[in-house]
PDBQT receptor file of N, H, CA, C and O in Angstrom, charges set to zero:
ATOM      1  N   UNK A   1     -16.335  -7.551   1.684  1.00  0.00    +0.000 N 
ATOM      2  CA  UNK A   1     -15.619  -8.388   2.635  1.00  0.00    +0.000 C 
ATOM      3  C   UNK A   1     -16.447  -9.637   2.891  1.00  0.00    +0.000 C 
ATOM      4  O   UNK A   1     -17.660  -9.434   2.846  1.00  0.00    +0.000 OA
ATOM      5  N   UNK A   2     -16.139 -10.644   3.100  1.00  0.00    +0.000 N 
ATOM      6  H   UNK A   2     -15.153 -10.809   3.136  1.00  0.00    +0.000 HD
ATOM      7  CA  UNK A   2     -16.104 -11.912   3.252  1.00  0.00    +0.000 C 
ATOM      8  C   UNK A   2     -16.786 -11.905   4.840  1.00  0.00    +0.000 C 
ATOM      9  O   UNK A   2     -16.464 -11.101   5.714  1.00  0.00    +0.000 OA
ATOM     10  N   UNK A   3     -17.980 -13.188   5.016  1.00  0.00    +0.000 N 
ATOM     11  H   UNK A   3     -18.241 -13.841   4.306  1.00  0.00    +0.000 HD
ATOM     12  CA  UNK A   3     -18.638 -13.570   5.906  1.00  0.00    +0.000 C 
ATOM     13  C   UNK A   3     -17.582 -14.176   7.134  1.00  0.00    +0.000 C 
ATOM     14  O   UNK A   3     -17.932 -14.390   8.295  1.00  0.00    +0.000 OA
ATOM     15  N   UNK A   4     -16.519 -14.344   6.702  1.00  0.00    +0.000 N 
ATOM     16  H   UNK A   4     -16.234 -14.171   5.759  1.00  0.00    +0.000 HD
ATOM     17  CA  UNK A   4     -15.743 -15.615   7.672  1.00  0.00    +0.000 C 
ATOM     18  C   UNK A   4     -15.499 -14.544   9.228  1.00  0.00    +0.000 C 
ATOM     19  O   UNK A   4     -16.204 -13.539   9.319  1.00  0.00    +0.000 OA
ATOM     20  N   UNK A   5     -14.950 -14.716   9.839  1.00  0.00    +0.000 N 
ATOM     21  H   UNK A   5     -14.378 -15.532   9.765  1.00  0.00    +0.000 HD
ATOM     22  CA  UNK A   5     -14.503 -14.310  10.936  1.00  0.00    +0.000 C 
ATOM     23  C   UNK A   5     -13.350 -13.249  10.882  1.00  0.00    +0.000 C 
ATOM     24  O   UNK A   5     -12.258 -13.403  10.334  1.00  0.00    +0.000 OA
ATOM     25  N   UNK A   6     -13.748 -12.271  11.477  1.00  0.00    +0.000 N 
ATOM     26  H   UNK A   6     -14.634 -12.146  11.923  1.00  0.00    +0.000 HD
ATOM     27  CA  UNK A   6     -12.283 -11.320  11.545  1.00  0.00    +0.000 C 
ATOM     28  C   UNK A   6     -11.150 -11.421  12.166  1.00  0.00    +0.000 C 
ATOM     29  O   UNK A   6     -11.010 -11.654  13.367  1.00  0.00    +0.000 OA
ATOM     30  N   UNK A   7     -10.396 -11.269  11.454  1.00  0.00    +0.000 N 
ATOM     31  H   UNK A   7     -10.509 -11.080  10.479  1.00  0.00    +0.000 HD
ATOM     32  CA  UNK A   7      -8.939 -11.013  11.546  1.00  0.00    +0.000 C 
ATOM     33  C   UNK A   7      -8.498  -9.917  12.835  1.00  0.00    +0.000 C 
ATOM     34  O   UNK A   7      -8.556  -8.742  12.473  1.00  0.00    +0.000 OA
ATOM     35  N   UNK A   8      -8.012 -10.154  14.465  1.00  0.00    +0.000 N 
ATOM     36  H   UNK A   8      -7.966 -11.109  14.759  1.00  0.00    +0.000 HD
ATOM     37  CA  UNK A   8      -7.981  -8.907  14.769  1.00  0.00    +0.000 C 
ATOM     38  C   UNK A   8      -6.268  -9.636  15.682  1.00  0.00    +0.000 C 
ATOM     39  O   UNK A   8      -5.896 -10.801  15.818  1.00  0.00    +0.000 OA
ATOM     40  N   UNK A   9      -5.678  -8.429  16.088  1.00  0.00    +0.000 N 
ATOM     41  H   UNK A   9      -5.981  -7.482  15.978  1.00  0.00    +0.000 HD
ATOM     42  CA  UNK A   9      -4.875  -8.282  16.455  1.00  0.00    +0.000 C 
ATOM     43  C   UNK A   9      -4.154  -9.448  17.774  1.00  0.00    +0.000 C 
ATOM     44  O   UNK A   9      -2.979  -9.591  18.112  1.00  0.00    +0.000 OA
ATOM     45  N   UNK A  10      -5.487 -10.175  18.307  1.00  0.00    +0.000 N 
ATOM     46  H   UNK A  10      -6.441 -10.059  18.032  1.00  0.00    +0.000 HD
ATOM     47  CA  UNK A  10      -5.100 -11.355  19.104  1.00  0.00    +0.000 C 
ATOM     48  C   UNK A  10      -5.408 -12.227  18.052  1.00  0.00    +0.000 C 
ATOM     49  O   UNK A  10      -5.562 -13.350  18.531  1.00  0.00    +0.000 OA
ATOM     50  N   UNK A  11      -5.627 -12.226  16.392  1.00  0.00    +0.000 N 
ATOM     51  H   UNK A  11      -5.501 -11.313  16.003  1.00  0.00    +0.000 HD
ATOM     52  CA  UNK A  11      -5.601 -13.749  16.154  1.00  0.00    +0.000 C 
ATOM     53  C   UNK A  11      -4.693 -13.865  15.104  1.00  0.00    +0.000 C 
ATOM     54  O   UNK A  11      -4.241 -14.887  14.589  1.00  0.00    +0.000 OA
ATOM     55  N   UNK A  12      -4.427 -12.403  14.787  1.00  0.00    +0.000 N 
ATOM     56  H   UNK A  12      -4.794 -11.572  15.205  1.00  0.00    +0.000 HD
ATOM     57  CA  UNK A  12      -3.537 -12.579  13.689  1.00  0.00    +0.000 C 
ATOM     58  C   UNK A  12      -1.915 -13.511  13.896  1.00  0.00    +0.000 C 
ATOM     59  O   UNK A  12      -1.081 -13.342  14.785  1.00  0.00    +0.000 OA
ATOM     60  N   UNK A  13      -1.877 -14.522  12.707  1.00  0.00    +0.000 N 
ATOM     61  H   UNK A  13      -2.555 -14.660  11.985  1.00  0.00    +0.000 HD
ATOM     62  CA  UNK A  13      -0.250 -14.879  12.977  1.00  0.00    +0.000 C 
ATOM     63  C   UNK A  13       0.554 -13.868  12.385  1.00  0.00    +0.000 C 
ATOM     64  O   UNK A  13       0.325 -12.989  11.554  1.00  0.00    +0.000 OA
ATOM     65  N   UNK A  14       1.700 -14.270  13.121  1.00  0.00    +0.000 N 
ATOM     66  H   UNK A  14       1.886 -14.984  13.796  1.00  0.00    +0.000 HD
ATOM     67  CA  UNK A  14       3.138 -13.877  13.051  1.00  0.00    +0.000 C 
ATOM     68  C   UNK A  14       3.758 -12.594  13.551  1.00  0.00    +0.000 C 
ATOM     69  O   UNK A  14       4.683 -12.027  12.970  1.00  0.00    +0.000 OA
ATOM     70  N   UNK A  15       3.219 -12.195  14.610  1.00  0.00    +0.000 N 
ATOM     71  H   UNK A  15       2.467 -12.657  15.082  1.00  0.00    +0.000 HD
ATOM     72  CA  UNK A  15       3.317 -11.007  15.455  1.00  0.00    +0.000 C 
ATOM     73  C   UNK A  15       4.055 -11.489  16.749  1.00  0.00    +0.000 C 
ATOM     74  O   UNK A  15       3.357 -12.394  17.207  1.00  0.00    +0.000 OA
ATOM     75  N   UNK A  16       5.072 -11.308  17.490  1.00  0.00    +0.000 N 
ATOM     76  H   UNK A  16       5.639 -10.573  17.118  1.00  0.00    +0.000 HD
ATOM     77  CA  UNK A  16       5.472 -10.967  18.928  1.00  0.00    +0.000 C 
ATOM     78  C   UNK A  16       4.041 -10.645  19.856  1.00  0.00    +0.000 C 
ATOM     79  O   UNK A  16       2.850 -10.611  19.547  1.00  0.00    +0.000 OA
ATOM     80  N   UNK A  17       4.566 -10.490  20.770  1.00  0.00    +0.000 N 
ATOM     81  H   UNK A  17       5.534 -10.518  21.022  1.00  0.00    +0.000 HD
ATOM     82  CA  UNK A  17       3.026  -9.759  22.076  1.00  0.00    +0.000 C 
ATOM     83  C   UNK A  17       3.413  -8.709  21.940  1.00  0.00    +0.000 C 
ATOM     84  O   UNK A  17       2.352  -8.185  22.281  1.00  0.00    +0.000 OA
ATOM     85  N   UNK A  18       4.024  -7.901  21.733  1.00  0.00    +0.000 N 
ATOM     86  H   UNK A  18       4.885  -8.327  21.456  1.00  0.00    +0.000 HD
ATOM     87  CA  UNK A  18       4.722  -6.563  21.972  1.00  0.00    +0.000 C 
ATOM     88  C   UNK A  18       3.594  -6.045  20.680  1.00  0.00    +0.000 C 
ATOM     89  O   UNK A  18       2.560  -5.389  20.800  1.00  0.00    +0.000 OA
ATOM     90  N   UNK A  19       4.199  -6.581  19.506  1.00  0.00    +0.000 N 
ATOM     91  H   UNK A  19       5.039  -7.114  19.408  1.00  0.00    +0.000 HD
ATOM     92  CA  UNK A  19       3.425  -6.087  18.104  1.00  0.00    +0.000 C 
ATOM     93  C   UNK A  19       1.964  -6.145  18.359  1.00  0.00    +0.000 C 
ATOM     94  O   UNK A  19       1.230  -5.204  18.056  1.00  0.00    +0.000 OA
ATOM     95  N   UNK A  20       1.532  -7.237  18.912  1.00  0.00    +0.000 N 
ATOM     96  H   UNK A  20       2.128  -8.001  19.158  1.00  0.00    +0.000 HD
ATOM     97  CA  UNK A  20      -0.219  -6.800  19.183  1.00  0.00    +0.000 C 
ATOM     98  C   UNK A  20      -0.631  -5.891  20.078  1.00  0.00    +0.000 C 
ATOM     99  O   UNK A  20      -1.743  -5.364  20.094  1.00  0.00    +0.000 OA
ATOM    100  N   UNK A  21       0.523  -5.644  21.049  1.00  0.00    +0.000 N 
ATOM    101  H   UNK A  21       1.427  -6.071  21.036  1.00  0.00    +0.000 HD
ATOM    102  CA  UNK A  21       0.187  -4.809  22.039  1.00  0.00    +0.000 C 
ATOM    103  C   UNK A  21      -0.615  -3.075  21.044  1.00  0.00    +0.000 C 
ATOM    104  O   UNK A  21      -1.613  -2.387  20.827  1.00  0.00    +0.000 OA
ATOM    105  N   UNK A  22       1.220  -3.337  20.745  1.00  0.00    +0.000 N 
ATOM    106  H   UNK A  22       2.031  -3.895  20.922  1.00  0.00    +0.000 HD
ATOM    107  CA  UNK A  22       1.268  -1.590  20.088  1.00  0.00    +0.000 C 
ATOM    108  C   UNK A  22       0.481  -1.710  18.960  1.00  0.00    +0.000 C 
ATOM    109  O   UNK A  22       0.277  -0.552  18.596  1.00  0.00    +0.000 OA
ATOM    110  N   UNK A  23      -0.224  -2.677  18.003  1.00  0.00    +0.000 N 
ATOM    111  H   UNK A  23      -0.058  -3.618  18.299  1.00  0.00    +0.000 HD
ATOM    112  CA  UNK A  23      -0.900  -2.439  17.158  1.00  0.00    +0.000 C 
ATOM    113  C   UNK A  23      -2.398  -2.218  17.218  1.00  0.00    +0.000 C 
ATOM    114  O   UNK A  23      -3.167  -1.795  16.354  1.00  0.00    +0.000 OA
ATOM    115  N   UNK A  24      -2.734  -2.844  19.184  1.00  0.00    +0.000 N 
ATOM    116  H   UNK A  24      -2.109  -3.187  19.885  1.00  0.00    +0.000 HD
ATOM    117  CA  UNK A  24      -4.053  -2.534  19.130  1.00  0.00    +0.000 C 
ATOM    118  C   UNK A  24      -3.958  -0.805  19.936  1.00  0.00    +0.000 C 
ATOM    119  O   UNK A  24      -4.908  -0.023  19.951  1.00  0.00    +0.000 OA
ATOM    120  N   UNK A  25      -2.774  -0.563  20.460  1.00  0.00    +0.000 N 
ATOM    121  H   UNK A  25      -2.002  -1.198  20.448  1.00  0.00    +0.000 HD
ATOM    122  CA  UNK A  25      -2.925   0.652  20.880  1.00  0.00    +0.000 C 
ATOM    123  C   UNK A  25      -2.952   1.628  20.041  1.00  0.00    +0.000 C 
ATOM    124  O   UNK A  25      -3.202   2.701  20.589  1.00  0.00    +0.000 OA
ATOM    125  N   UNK A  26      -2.761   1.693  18.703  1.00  0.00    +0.000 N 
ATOM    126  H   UNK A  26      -2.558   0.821  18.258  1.00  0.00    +0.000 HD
ATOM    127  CA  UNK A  26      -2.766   2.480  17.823  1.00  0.00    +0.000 C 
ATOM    128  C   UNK A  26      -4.230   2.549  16.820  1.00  0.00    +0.000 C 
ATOM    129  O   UNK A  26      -4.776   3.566  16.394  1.00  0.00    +0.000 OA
ATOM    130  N   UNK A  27      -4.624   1.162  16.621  1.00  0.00    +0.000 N 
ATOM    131  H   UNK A  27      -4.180   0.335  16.967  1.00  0.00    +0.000 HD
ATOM    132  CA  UNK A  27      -5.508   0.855  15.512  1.00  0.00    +0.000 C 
ATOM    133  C   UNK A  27      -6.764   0.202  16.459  1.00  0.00    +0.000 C 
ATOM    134  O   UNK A  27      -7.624  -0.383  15.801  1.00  0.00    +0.000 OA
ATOM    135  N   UNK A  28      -6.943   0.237  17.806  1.00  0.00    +0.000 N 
ATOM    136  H   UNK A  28      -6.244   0.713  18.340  1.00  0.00    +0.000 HD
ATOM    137  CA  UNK A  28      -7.784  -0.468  18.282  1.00  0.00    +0.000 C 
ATOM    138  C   UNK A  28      -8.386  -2.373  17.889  1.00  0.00    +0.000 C 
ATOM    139  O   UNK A  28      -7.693  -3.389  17.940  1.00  0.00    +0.000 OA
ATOM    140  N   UNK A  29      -9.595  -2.270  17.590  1.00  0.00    +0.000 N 
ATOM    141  H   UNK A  29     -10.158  -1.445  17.547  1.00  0.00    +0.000 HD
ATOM    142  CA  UNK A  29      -9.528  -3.223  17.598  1.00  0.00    +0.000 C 
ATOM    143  C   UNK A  29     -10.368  -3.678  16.002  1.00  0.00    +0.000 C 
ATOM    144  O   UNK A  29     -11.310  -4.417  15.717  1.00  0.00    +0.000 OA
ATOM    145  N   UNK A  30      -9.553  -2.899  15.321  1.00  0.00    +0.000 N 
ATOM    146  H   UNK A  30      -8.788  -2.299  15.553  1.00  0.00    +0.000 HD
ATOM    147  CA  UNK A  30      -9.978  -3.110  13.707  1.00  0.00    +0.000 C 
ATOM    148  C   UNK A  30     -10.036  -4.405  13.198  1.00  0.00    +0.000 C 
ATOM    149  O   UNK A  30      -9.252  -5.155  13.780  1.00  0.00    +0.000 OA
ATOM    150  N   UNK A  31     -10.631  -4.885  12.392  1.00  0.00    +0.000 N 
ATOM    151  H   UNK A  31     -11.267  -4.276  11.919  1.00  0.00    +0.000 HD
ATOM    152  CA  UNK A  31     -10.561  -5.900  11.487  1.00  0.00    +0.000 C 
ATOM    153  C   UNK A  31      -9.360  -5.997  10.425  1.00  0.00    +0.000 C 
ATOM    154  O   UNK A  31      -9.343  -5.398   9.350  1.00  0.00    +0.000 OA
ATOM    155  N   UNK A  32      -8.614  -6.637  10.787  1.00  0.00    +0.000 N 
ATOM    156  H   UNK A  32      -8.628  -7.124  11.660  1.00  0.00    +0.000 HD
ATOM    157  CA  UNK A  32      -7.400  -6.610  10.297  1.00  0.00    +0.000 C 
ATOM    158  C   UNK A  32      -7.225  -6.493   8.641  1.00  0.00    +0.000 C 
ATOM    159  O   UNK A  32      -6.501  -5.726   8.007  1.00  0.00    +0.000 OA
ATOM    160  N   UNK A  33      -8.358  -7.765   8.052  1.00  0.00    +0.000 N 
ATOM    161  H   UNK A  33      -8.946  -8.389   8.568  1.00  0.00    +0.000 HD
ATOM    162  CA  UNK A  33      -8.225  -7.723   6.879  1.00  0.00    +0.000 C 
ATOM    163  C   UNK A  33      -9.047  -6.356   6.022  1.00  0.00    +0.000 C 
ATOM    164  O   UNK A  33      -9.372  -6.446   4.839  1.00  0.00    +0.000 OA
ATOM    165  N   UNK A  34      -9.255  -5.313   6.739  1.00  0.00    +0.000 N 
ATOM    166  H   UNK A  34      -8.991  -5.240   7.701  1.00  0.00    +0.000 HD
ATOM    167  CA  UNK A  34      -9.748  -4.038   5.857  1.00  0.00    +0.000 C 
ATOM    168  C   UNK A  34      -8.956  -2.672   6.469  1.00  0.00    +0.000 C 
ATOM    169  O   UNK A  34      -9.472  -1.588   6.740  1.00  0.00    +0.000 OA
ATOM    170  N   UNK A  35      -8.057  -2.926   6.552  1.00  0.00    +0.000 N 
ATOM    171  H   UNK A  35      -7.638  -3.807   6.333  1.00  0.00    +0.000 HD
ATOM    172  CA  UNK A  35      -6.350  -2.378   6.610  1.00  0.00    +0.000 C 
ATOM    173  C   UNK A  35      -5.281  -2.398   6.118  1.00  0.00    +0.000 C 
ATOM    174  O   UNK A  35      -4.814  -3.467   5.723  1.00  0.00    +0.000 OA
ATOM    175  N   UNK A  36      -4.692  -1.386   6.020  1.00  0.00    +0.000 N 
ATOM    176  H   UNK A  36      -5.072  -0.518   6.341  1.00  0.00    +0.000 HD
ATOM    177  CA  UNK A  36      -3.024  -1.855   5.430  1.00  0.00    +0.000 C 
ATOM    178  C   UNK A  36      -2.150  -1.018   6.426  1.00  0.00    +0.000 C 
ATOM    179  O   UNK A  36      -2.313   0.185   6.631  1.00  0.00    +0.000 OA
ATOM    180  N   UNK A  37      -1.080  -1.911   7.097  1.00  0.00    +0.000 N 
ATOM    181  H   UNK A  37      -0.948  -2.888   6.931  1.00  0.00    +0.000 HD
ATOM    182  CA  UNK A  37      -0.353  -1.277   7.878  1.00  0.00    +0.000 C 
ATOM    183  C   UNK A  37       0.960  -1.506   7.278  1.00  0.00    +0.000 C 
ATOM    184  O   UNK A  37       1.580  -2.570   7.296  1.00  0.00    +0.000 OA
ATOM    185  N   UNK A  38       1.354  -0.305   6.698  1.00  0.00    +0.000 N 
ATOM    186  H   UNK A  38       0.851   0.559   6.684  1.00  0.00    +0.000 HD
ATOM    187  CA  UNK A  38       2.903  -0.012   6.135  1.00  0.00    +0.000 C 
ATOM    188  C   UNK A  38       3.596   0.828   6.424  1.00  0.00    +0.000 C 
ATOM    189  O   UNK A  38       3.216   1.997   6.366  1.00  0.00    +0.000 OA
ATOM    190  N   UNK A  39       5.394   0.324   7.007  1.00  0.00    +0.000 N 
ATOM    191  H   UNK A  39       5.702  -0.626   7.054  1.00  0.00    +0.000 HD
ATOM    192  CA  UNK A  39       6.072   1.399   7.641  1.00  0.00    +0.000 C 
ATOM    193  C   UNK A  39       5.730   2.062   8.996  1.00  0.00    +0.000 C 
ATOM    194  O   UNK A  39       6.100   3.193   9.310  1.00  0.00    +0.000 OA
ATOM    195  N   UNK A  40       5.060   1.323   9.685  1.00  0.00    +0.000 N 
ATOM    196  H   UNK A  40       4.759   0.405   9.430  1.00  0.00    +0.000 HD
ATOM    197  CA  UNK A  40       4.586   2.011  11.474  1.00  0.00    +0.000 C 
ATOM    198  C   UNK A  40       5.489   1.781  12.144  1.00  0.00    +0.000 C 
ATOM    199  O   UNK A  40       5.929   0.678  12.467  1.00  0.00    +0.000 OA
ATOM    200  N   UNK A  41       6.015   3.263  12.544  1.00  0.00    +0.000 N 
ATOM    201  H   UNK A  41       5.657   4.160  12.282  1.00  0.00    +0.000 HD
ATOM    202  CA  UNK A  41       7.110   3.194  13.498  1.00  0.00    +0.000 C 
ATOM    203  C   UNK A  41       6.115   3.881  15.118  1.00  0.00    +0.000 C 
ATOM    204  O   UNK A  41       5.355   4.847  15.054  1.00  0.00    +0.000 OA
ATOM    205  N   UNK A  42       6.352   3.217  16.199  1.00  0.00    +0.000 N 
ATOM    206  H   UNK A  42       6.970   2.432  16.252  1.00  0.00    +0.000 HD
ATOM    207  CA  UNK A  42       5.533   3.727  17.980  1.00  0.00    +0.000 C 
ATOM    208  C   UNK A  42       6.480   3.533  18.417  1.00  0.00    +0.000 C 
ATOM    209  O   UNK A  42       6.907   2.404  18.659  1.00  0.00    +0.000 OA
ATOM    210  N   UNK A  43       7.186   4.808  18.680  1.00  0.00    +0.000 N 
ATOM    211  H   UNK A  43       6.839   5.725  18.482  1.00  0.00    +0.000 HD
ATOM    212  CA  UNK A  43       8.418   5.374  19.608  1.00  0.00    +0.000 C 
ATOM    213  C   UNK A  43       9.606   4.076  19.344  1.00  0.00    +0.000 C 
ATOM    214  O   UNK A  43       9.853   3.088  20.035  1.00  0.00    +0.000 OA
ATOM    215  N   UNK A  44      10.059   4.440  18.348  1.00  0.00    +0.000 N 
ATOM    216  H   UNK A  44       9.858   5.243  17.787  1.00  0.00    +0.000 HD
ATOM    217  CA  UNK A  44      10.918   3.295  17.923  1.00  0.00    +0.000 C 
ATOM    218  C   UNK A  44      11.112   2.005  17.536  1.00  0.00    +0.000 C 
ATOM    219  O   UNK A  44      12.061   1.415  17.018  1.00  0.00    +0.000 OA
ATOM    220  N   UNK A  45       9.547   1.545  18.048  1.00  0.00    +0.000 N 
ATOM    221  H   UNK A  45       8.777   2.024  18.469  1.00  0.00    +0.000 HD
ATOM    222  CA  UNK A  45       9.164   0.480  17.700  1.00  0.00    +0.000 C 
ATOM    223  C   UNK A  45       8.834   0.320  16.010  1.00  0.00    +0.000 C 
ATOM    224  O   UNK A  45       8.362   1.344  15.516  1.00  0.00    +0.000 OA
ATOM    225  N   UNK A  46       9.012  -0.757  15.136  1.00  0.00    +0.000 N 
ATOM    226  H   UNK A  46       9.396  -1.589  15.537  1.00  0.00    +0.000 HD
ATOM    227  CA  UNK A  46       8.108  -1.052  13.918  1.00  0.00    +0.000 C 
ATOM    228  C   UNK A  46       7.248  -2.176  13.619  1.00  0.00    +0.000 C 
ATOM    229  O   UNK A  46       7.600  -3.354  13.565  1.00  0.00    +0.000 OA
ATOM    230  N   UNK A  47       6.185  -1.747  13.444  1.00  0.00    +0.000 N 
ATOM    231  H   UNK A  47       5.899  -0.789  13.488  1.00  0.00    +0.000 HD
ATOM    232  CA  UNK A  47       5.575  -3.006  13.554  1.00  0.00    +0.000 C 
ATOM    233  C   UNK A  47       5.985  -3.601  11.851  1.00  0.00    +0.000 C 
ATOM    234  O   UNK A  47       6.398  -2.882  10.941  1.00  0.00    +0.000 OA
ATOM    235  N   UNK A  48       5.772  -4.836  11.790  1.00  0.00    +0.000 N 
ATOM    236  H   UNK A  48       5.436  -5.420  12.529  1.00  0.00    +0.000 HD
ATOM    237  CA  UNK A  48       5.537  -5.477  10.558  1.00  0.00    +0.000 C 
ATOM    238  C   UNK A  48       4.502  -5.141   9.486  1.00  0.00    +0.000 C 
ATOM    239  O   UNK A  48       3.315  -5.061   9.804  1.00  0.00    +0.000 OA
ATOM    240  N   UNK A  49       4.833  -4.975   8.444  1.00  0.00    +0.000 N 
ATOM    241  H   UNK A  49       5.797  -5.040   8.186  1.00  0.00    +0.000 HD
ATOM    242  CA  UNK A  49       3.640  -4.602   7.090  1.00  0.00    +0.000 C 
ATOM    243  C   UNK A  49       2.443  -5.312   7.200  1.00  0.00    +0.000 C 
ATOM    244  O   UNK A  49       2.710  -6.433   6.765  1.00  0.00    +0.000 OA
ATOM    245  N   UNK A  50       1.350  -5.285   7.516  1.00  0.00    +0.000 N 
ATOM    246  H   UNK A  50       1.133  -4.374   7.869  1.00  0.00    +0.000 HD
ATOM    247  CA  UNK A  50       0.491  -6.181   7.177  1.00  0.00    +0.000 C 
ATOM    248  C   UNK A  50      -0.805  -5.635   5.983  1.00  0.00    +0.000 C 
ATOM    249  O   UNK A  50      -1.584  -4.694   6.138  1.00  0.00    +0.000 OA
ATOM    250  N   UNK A  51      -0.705  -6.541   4.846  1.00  0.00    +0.000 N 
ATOM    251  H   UNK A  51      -0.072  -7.305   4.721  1.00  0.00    +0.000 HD
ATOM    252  CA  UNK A  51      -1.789  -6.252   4.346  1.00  0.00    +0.000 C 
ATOM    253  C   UNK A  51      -3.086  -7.278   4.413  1.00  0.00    +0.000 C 
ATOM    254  O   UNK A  51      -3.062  -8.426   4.857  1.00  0.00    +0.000 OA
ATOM    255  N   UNK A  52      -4.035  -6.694   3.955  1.00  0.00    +0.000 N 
ATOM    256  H   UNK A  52      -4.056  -5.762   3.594  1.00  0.00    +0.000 HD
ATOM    257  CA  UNK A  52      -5.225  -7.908   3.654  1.00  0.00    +0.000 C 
ATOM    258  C   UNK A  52      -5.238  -8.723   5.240  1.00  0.00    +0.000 C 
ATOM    259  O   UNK A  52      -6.093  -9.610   5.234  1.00  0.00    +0.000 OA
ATOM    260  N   UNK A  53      -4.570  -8.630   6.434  1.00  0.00    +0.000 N 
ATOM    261  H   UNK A  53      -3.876  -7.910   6.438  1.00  0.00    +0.000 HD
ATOM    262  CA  UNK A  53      -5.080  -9.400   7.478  1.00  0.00    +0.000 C 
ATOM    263  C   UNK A  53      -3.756 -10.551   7.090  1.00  0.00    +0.000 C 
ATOM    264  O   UNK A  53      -3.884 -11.725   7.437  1.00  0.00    +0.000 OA
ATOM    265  N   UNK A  54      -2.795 -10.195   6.521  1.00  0.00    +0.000 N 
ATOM    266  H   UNK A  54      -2.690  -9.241   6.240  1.00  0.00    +0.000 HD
ATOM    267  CA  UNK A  54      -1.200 -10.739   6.640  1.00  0.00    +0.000 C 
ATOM    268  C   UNK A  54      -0.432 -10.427   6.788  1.00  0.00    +0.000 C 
ATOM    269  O   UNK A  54      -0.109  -9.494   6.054  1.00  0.00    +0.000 OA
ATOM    270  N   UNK A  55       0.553 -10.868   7.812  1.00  0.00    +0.000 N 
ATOM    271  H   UNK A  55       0.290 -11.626   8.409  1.00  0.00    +0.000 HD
ATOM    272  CA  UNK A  55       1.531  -9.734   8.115  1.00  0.00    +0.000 C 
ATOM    273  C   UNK A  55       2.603 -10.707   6.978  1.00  0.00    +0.000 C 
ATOM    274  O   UNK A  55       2.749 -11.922   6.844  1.00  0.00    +0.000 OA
ATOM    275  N   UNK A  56       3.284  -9.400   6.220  1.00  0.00    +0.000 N 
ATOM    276  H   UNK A  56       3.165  -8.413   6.329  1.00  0.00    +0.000 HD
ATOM    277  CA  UNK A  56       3.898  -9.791   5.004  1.00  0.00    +0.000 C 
ATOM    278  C   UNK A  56       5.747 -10.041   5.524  1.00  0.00    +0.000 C 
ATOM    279  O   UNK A  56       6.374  -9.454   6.405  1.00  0.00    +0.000 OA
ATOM    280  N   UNK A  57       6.011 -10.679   4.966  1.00  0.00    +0.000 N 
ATOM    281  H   UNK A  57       5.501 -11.156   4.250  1.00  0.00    +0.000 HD
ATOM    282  CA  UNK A  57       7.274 -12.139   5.264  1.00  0.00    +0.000 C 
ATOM    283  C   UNK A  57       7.113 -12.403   6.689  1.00  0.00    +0.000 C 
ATOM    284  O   UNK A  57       7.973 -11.997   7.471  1.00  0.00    +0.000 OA
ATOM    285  N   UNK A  58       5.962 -13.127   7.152  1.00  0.00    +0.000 N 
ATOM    286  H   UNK A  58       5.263 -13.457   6.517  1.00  0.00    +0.000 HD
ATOM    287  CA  UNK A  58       5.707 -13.947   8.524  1.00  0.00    +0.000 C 
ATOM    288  C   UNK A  58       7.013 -15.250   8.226  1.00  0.00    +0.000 C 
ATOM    289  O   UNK A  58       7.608 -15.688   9.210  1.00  0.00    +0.000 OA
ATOM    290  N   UNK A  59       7.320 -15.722   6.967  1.00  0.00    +0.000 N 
ATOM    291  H   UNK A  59       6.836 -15.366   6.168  1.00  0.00    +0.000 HD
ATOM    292  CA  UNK A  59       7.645 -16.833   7.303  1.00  0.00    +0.000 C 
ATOM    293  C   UNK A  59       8.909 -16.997   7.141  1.00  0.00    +0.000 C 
ATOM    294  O   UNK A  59       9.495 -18.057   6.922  1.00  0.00    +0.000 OA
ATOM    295  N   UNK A  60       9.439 -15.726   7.270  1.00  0.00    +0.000 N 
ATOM    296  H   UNK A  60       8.963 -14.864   7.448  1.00  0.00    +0.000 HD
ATOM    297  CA  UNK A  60      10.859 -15.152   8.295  1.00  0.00    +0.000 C 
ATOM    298  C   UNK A  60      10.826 -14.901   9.908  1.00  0.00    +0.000 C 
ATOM    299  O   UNK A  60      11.749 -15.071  10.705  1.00  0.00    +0.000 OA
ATOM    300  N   UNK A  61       9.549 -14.465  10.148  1.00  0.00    +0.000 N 
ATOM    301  H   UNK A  61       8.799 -14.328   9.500  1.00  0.00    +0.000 HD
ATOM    302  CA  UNK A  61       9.396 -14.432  11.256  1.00  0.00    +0.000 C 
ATOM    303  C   UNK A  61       8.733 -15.417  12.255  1.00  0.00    +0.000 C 
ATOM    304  O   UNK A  61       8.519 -15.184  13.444  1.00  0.00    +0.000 OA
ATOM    305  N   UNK A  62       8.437 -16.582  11.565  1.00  0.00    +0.000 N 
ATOM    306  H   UNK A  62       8.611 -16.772  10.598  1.00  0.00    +0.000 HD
ATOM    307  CA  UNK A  62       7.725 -17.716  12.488  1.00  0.00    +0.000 C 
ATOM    308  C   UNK A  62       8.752 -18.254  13.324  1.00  0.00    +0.000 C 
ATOM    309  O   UNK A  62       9.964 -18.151  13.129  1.00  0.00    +0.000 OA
ATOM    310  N   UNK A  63       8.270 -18.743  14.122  1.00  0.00    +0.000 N 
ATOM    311  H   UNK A  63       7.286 -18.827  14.281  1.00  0.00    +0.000 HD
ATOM    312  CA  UNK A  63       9.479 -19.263  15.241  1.00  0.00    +0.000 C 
ATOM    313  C   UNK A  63       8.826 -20.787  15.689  1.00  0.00    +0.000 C 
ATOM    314  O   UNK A  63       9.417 -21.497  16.503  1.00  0.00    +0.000 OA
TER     315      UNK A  63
């Protein structure tokens, strides 16, 4: 892994507040880019795929 700065759940783009909420309640406060989050459903909720510290088609979801 790479010297640069980590990737964590308040810096990642293209998430809602809701999605960082429930993603740090599940995964704490991991380094995003040495994760893969695929298919997470929290009580009905889903979060978005993210691999590598991207959440994958953000740029459907940018607003």
């Amino acid at each position: 892994m790479s010297e640069s700065k980590p990737i964590s759940w308040s810096t990642i783009s293209g998430l809602t507040d809701r999605e960082r909420q429930l993603g740090r309640f599940m995964f704490g406060d991991a380094d995003l880019r040495g994760i893969t989050v695929v298919n997470v459903t929290i009580n009905g909720e889903r979060l978005p795929d993210i691999v590598d510290g991207e959440v994958m088609g953000s740029e459907r979801r940018a607003s």
